[in-house]
N, C-alpha and C positions, 0 to 999 in steps of 0.2 A: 737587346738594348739595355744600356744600366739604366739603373735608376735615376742618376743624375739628369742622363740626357733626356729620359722618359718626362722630366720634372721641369726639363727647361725646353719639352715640348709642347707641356701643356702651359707654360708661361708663354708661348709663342700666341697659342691659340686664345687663351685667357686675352693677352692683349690685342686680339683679333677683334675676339668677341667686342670686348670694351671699347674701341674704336668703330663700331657700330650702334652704338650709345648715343642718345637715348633713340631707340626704335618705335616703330609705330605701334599702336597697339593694338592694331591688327596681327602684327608680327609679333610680338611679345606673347599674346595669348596663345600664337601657334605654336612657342618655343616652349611653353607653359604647360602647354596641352602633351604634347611629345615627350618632355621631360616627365612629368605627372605618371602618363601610360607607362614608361620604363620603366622607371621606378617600382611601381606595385606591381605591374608584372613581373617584371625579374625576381623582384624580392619575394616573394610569393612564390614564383616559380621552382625558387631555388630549396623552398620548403617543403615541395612536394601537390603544391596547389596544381590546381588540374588546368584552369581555365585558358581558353585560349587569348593571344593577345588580343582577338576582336571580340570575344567574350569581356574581357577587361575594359574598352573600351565601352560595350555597350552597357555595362554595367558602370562603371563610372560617370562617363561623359553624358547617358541619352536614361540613366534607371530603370534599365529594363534588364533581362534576363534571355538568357536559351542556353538550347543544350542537357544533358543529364547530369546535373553536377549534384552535389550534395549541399546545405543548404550553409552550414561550415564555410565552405570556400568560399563562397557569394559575401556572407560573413567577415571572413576572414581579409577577403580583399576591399571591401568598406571599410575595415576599421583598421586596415593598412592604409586606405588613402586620407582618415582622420588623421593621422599622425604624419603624414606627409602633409598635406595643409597645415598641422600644428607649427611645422617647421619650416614650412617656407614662412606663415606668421613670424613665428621669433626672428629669424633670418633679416627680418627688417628692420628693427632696431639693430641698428649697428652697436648699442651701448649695452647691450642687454650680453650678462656671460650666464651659462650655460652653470645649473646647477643640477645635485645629487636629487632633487625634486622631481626637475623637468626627464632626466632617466625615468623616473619611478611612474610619474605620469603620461609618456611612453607607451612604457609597458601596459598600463592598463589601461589605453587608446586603443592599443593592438590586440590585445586578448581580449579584452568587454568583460568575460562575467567568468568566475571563478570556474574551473575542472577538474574533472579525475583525470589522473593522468596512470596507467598502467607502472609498475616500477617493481625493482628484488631490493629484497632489505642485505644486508652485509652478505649474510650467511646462504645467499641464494632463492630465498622464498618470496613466492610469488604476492605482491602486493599492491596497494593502489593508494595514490597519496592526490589530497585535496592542495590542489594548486591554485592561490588565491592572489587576483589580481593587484597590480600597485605596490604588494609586500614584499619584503624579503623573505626569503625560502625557509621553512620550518623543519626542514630535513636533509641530509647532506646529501648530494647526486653525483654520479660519479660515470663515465662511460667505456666503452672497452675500446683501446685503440686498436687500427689495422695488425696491430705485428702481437695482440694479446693482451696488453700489460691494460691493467685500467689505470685512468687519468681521475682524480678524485677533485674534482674545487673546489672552491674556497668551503669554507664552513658555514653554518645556519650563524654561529657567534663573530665568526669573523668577518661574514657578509659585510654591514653595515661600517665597518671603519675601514675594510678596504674600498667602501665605496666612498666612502670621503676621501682617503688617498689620495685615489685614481682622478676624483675631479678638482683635488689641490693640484695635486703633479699637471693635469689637462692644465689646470689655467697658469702655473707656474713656468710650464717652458713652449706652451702652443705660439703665445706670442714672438718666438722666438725662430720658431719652426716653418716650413713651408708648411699651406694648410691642407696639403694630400696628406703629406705626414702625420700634423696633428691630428687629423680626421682618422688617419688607420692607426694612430696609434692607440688612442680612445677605442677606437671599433673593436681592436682586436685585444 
């Protein structure tokens, strides 16, 4: 399927949705509740988190815990679903645009407290770099692709103004743009 038609599929459903407006709020919570559980789990999921989705669930929705997990992930999924409440907050001001701040405060929703993170310096040596939350990066990182070659990004100096860039360009053509697009083009 292109993407066009994928884009005026999801405008079909969008104004499905919308034509169900305003719902009970019995129903709202349940679509809230659904929506919420996805989100962390997938997202999470996709990072290597262990938890199952009714692990997710009972740690979210009821604060409780099971299973053998490490205490990280339990962690990890709390302070994923802090920034997911952060966002569906903003989400509600429809006046409110989307700054290089609210990224940075994000990040350090999702990660909480500063870490080592294992890493090689240029030349191959093994080493361990302090990853501190909310900041931009203090050291360049780079990863090896599938096919060998390493992908190196941005720089520790060039961090900070391509991230102003990135959310002048976000606000300069999002308006402009269907909001999947805007959304992945920001994400990616």
């Amino acid at each position: 399927m292109a993407l066009q038609d994928k884009l005026l599929t999801i405008n079909v459903l969008f104004e499905e949705y919308t034509s169900l407006l305003p719902m009970k709020r019995e129903d709202e919570d349940k679509l809230w509740k659904k929506l919420r559980l996805e989100w962390n789990y997938n997202s999470n999921h996709i990072e290597g988190n262990t938890l199952t989705y009714g692990e997710t669930q009972l740690l979210l929705i009821f604060g409780r815990t099971t299973g053998e997990h490490e205490v990280r992930e339990y962690e990890e999924m709390q302070a994923h679903d802090t920034a997911v409440l952060a966002i569906a907050d903003w989400a509600k001001d429809k006046e409110r645009i989307l700054t290089e701040a609210d990224i940075r405060n994000l990040n350090e929703m999702i990660l909480v407290r500063p870490f080592w993170k294992e890493a090689q310096t240029y030349d191959g040596q093994s080493t361990r770099r302090l990853i501190r939350v909310g900041d931009y990066k203090e050291h360049p990182n780079s990863v090896m692709l599938q096919n060998g070659e390493m992908f190196h990004y941005a720089s520790p100096d060039d961090t900070p103004r391509m991230m102003q860039e990135l959310i002048q360009k976000f606000r300069d053509e999002s308006a402009d743009q269907h909001p999947i697009i805007a959304a992945s083009e920001l994400h990616y």
